[in-house]
N, C-alpha and C positions, 0 to 999 in steps of 0.2 A: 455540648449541651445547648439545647434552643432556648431561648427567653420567650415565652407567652408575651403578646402584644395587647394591652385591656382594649376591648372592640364597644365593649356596654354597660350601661350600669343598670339594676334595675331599683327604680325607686316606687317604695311600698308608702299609699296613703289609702285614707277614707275615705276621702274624695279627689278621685281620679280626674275629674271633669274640668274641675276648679284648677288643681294642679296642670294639666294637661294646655288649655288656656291658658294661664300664668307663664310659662315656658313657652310657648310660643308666640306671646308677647312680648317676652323680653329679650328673648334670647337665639329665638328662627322664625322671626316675622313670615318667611314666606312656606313655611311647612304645613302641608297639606295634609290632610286624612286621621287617621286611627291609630296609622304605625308605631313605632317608634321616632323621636325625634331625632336627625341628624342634625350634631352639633357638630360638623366640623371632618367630618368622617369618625366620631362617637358616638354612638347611640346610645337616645335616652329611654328607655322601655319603663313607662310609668301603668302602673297597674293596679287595681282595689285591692286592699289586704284588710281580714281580718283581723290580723295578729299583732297590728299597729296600734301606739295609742294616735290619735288627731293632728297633737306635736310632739316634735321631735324636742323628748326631755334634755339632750344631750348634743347638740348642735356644733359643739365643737370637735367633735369624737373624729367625723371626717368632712372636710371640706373640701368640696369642686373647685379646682382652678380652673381659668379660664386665663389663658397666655396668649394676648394679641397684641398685633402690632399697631394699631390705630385704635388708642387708649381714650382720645377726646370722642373719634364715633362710637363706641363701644358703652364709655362714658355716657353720653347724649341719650343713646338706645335705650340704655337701662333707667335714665330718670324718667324718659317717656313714658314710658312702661312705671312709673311708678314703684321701683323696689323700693324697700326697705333699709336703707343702711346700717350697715352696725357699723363698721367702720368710717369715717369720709374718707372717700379720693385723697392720700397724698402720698408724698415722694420719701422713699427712703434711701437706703443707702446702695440697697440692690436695684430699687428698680420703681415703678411707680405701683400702689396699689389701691385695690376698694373690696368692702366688704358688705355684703348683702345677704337677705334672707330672702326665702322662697315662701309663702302662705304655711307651710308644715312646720317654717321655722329651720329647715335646714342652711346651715352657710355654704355659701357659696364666694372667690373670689374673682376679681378681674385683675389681671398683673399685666405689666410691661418691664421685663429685667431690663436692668443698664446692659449694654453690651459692651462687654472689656474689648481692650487694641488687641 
């Protein structure tokens, strides 16, 4: 049996533009055009929806990780860019984390796991 490998996500708002900006400031400073955003070899397909409210009532339901190895640039980028915190930057037992919102109010994290011997 094959496992499906997730390639995209698509995130539904009312304002795509604003959205669309926001992600490419914080997160693919040098992404170019209309497309979707490559995040890493995942794509982001943000698109206008009707069917949305403005924010995300429910922000916890699912959250973006974001698994990198250079947690202080990553770090750095994202205060640049102005996110949002819900969580601050710090270390647990797994590994280092932060938590942040996107303008819709979606969570999203940044992790760095410990790597066991």
């Amino acid at each position: 049996m094959t496992t499906p490998r997730p390639g995209s996500i698509l995130l539904g708002t009312t304002r795509p533009a604003e959205l669309r900006d926001w992600y490419r400031r914080a997160l693919a400073p040098d992404h170019r055009g209309e497309g979707p955003i490559d995040l890493g070899g995942f794509l982001l397909v943000i698109e206008e929806r009707d069917d949305v409210a403005p924010g995300n009532g429910e922000p916890g339901r699912m959250i973006l990780n974001f698994h990198v190895d250079d947690f202080d640039a990553v770090e750095a980028q994202l205060r640049a860019a102005g996110v949002d915190w819900l969580v601050p930057v710090a270390d647990r037992p797994s590994g280092r984390f932060g938590t942040f919102a996107d303008p819709d109010g979606n969570t999203l994290q940044i992790i760095r796991f410990t790597r066991s011997a």
